[in-house]
Every structure is written in C-alpha cells, then in structure tokens.
C-alpha positions as CSV (number, residue, x, y, z in Angstrom):
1,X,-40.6,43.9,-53.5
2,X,-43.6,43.7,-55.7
3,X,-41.4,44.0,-59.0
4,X,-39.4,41.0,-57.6
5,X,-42.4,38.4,-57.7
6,X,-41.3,35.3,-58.2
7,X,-37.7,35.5,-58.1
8,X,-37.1,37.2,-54.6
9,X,-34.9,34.9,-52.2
10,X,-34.6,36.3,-48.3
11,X,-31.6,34.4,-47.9
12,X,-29.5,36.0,-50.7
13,X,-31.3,39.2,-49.7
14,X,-30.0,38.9,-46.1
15,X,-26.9,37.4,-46.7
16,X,-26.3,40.2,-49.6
17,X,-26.9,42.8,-47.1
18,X,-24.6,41.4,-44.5
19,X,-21.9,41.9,-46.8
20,X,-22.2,44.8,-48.1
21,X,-24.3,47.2,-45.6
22,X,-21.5,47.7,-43.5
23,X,-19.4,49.4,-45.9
24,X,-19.3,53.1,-46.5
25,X,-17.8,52.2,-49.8
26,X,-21.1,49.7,-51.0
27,X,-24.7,49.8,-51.1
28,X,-27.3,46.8,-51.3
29,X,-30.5,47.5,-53.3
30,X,-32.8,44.1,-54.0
31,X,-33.9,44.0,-57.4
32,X,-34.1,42.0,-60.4
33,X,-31.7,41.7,-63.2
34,X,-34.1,41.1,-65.5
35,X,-35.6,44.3,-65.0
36,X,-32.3,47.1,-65.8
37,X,-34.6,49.8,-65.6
38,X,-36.4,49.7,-62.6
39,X,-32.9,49.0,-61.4
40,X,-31.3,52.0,-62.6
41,X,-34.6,54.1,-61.4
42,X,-33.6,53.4,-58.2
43,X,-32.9,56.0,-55.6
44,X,-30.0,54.2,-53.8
45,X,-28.3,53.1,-57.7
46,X,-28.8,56.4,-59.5
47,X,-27.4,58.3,-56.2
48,X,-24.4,56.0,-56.2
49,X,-23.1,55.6,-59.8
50,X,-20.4,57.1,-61.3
C-alpha cells in the first residue's frame, strides 16, 4: 500500500473487494489511477488481461 499514500480509502477497498472477490470471472487489485504503470506491473492485472 505504500504507492497508495495518501489516497488509499479502506472502505472502498473493502467494499470493492466484496463485490468483486467472489467472482471467478473478476479480480480486485488496490491501486492508484494515477499511477497506470505500477498498475499494469501488477501480478494479479498483467495475469488477467486480455
């Protein structure tokens, strides 16, 4: 969560993850917008898109 100081929110975090951890067909990754590259680094994002 360190790239997220500042802007991280635990409620949309949990309430993002209740919505979309239950599903085979979604994933949920926590990161900021502002930052496309460390999303697209990710582990979870890179192993999911198409």
């Amino acid at each position: 969560m360190e790239a997220l100081a500042g802007r991280y929110d635990s409620v949309v975090d949990a309430h993002g993850r209740a919505l979309l951890e239950e599903k085979d067909s979604t994933r949920f990754v926590a990161g900021d917008i502002f930052e496309p590259k460390s999303m697209i680094e990710d582990d979870t994002v890179r192993e999911h898109l198409d």
